[in-house]
SEBALO-142073 format. One record per residue (C-alpha): residue number from 1; x, y, z. Coordinates in Angstrom, 2 decimals, m for minus. Example, Ala and Ser with C-alpha at 12.3 -4.5 7.8 and 13.67 -1.06 7.14 Angstrom:
<atoms>
  resi       c1       c2       c3
     1    12.30    m4.50     7.80
     2    13.67    m1.06     7.14
</atoms>
This chain:
<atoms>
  resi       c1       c2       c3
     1   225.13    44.08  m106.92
     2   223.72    47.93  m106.85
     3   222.59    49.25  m109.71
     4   221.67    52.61  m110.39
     5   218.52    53.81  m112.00
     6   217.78    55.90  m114.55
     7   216.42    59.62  m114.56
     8   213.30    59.82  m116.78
     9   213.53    57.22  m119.07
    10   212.73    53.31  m118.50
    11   215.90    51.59  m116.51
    12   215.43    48.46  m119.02
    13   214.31    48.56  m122.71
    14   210.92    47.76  m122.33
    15   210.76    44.52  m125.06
    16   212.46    41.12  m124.03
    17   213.80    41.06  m127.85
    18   216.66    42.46  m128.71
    19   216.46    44.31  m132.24
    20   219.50    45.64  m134.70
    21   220.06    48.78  m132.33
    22   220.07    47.16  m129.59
    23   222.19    44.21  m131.01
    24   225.05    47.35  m131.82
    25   224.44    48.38  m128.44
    26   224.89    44.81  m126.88
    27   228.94    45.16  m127.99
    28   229.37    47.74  m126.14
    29   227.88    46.44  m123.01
    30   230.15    44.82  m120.05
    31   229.74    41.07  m119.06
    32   227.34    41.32  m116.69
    33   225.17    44.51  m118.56
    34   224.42    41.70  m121.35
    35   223.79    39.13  m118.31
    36   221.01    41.40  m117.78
    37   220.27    41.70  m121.33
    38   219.93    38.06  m121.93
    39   217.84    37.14  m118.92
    40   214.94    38.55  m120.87
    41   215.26    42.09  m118.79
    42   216.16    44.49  m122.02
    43   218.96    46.30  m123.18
    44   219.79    48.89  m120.24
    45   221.23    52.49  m121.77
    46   224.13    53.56  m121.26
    47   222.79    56.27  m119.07
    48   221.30    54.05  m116.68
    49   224.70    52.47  m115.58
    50   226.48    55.47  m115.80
    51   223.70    57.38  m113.62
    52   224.94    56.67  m109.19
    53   221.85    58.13  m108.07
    54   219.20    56.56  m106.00
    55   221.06    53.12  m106.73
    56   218.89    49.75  m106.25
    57   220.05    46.58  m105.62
    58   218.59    44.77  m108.66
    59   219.07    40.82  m108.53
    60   217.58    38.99  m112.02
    61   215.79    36.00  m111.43
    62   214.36    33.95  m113.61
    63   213.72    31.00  m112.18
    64   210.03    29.99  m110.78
    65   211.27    28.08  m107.88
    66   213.94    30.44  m106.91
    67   213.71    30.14  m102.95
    68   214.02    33.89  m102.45
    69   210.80    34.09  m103.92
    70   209.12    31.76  m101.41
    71   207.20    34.60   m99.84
    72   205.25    35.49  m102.75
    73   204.55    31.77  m103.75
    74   201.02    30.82  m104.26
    75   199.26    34.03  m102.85
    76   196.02    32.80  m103.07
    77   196.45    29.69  m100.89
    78   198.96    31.75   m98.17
    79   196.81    31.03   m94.88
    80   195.04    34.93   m93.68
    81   196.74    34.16   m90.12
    82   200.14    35.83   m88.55
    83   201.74    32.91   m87.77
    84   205.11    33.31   m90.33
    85   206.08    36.62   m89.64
    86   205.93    37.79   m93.21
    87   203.37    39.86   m95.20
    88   203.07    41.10   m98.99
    89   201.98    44.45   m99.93
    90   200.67    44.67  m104.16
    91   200.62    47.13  m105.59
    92   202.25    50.67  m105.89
    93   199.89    52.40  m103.44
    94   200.32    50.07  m100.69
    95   203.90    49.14  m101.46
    96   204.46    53.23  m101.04
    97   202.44    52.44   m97.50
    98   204.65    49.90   m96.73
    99   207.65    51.78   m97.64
   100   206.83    54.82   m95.75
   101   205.78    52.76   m92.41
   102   207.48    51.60   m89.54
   103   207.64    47.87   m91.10
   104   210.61    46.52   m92.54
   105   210.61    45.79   m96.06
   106   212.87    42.30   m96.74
   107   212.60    42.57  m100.50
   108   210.66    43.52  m103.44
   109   209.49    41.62  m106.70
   110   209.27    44.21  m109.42
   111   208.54    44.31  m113.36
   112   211.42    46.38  m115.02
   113   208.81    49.12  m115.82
   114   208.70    49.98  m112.07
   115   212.46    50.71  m111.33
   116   212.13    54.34  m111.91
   117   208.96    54.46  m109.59
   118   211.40    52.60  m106.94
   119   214.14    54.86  m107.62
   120   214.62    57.03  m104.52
   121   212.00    55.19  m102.25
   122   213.81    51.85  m101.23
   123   216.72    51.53   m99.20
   124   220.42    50.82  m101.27
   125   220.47    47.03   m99.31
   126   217.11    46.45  m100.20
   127   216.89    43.23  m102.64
   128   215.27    44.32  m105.92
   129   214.33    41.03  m107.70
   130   214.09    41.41  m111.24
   131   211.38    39.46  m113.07
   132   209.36    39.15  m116.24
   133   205.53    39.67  m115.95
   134   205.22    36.08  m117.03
   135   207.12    34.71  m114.03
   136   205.51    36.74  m111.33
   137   202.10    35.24  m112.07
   138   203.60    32.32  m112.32
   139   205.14    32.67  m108.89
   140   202.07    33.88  m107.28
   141   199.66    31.52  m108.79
   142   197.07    34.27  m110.19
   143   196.76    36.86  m113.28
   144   198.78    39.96  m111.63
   145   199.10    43.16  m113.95
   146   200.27    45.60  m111.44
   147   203.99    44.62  m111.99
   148   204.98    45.00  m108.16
   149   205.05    43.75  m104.83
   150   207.02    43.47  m101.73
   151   207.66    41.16   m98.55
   152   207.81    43.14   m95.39
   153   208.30    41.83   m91.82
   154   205.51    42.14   m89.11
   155   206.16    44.12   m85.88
   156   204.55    42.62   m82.80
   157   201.27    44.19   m82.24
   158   201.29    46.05   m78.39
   159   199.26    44.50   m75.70
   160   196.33    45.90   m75.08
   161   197.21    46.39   m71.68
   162   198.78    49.06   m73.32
   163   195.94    51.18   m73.85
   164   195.76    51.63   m69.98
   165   199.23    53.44   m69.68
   166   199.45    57.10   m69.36
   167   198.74    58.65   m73.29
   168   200.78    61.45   m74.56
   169   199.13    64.72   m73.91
   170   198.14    65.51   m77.92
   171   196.34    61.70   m77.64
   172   194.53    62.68   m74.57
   173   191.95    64.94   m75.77
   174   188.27    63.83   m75.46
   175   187.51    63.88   m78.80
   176   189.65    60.90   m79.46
   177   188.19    57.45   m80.60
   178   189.79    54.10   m81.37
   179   188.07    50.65   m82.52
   180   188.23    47.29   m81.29
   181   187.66    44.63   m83.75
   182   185.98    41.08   m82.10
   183   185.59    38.08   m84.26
   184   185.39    40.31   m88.10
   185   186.13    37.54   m90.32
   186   185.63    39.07   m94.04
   187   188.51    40.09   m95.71
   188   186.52    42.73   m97.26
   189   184.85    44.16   m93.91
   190   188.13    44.44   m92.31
   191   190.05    46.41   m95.04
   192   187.01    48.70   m95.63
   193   186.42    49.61   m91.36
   194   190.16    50.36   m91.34
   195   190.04    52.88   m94.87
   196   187.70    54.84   m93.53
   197   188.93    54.32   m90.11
   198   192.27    56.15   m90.93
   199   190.47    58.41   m93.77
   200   188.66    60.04   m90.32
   201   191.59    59.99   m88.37
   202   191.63    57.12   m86.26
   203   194.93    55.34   m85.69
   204   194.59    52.86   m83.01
   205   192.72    49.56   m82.81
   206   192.41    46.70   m80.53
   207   192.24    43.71   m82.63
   208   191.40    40.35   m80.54
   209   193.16    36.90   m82.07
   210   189.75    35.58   m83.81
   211   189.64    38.57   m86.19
   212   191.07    37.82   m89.70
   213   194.69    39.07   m90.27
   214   195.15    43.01   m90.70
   215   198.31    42.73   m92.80
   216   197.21    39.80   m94.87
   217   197.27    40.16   m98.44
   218   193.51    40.85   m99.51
   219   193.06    43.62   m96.10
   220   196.28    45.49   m96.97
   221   194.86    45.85  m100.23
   222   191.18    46.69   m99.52
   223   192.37    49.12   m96.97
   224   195.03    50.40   m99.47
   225   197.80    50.14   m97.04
   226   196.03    51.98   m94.35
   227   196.49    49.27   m92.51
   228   200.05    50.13   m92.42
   229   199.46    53.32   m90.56
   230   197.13    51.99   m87.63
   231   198.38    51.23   m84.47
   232   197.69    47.77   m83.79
   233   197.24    46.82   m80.00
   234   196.39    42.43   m79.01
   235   193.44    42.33   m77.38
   236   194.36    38.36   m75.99
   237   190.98    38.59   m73.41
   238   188.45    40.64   m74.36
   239   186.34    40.39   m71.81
   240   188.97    40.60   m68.82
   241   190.09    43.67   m70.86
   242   186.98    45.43   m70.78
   243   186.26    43.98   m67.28
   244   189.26    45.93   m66.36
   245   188.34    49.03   m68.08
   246   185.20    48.98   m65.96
   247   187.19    49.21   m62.88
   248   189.40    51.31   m63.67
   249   187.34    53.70   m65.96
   250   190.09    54.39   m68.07
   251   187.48    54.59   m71.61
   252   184.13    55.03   m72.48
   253   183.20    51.81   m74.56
   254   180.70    51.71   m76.57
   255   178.94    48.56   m77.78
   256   177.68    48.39   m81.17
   257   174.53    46.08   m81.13
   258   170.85    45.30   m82.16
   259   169.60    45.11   m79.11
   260   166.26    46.37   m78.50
   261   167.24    47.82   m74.79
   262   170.26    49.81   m76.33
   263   170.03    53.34   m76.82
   264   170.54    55.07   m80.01
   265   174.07    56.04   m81.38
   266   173.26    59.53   m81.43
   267   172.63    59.53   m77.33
   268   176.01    58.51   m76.76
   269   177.34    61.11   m78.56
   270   176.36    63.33   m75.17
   271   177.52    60.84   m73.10
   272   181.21    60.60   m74.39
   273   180.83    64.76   m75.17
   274   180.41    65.27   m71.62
   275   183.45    63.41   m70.18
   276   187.63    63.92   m70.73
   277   187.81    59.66   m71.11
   278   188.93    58.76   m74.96
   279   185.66    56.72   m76.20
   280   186.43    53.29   m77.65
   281   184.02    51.73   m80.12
   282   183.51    47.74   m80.17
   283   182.54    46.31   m82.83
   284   181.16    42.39   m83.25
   285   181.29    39.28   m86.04
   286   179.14    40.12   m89.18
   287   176.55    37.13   m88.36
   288   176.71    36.93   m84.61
   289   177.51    40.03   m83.36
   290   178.70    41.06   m80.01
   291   178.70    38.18   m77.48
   292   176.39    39.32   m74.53
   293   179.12    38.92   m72.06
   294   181.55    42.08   m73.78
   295   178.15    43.80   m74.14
   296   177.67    43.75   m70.65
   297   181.36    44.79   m70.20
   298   181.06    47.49   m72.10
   299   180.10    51.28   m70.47
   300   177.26    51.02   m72.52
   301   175.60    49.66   m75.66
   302   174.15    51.95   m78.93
   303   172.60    51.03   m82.18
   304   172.08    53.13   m85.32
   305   168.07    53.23   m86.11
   306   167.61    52.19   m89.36
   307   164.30    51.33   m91.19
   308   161.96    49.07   m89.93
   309   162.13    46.68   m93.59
   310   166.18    46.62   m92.81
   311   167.10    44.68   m89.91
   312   170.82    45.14   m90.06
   313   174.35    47.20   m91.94
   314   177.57    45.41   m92.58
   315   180.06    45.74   m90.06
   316   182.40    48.12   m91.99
   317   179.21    50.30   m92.85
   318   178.12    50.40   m88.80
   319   181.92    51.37   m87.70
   320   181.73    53.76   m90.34
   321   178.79    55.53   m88.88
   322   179.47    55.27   m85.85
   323   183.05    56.69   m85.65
   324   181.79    59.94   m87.90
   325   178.51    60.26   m85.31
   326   181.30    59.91   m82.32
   327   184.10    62.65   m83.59
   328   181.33    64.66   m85.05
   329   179.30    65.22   m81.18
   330   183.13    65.41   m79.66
</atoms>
């Protein structure tokens, strides 16, 4: 059933109990207005039923093992992978994301307070599922406070053949830069290289199949939602990918290592300056690196010089640098 929200005050009566004003108020209330009431969800107003604006489709659950909350069971445990075609967003800043991307959002698990937040951001057939604070943490298996989350439904990331096609002309200029992730395994790393990734105006990256999950739970929310906004291209074979781009000379890819025979970051800023090719940075695991073989693959291989006592950055720290180094000489 739709129900409408309220303008600015709360859509439910903040307290589960149910005092002498409300308890006048309950007799005037129709069946399923004090089937609301009595799942522990307040006394609505009068206002907020009579309101048809920005209607959501509220559903009151109160059951724990209520299979449409099967997505948001158990967080915690919910393998980093994207092998069930489902991802949650927490949150209201990347639930916005999420609402204001190109991914589908199959439902949302919401505290009362947070209906007039929703109100005029979700879709009318969206499910709403109304819950106490007690049940969502008992649902996801941790101590959430932020009252919100939602489900949404994962669009195939594009081959990374892709990348070889014609661009549009406003994505063809040469100061643009995209990132491929190989092997990033940290949660952490992952949603901090793609903040600051879309903070400085990057939206594509190639993402091969042994780098953790970019819409998994803990990214989405390091990244806050930014993740949403990236354009996420399979990069299946690295190394036949980037043997291809050597043929075909389609980008300028740039290997981030420690090698002692690579040149220094700032070098390659002339290179890339000086030609109309988009520049793609590569980036390797946190312990290992860049396997030799994409090294070699690559058009050529930079490292940021650092201090002699330090003998390496985190991964999310080196894309950081060398993305703003990149766009700042193009």
């Amino acid at each position: 059933m739709v129900f409408p929200t309220r303008g600015s005050e709360g859509c439910f009566g903040q307290r589960s109990g149910v005092g002498s004003r409300s308890q006048a108020r309950l007799g005037r209330l129709s069946s399923r207005e004090k089937e609301l009431a009595g799942r522990g969800l307040g006394v609505p107003s009068r206002r907020f039923f009579s309101t048809r604006r920005c209607p959501l489709n509220i559903i009151p659950i109160t059951d724990p093992l209520d299979s449409r909350l099967s997505p948001y069971r158990d967080l915690k445990r919910q393998a980093a992978d994207r092998g069930d075609g489902y991802f949650i967003a927490e949150g209201r800043m990347v639930v916005q994301r999420l609402l204001a991307s190109d991914y589908p959002t199959v439902s949302i698990l919401a505290e009362p307070k947070r209906f007039d937040w929703l109100a005029g951001r979700v879709a009318a057939e969206t499910p709403v599922y109304a819950v106490s604070a007690a049940l969502i943490r008992a649902v996801v298996g941790f101590d959430f406070h932020r009252g919100l989350l939602a489900c949404g439904r994962r669009i195939p990331f594009t081959p990374a053949a892709g990348l070889f096609s014609p661009r549009p002309t406003h994505h063809s200029l040469p100061s643009e830069v995209a990132l491929a992730a190989i092997a990033i395994s940290d949660r952490e790393n992952l949603g901090s290289l793609i903040r600051t990734a879309a903070a400085l105006g990057i939206d594509r990256i190639a993402i091969d199949r042994r780098t953790i999950d970019p819409l998994c739970r803990r990214v989405l929310r390091v990244s806050m939602g930014a993740a949403l906004q990236i354009r996420w291209h399979d990069l299946a074979d690295p190394l036949a990918w980037l043997s291809q781009n050597q043929r075909g000379g389609d980008w300028t890819t740039v290997a981030m290592t420690l090698a002692e025979d690579s040149i220094p970051l700032y070098e390659v800023g002339r290179i890339t300056a000086a030609t109309t090719r988009p520049t793609m940075i590569v980036l390797g695991n946190e312990g290992d690196g860049l396997p030799l073989d994409l090294q070699a693959a690559c058009t050529v291989r930079a490292s940021i010089p650092m201090s002699p006592t330090i003998d390496s950055l985190n991964v999310s720290v080196a894309g950081a640098i060398a993305i703003y180094e990149l766009l700042r000489s193009n």
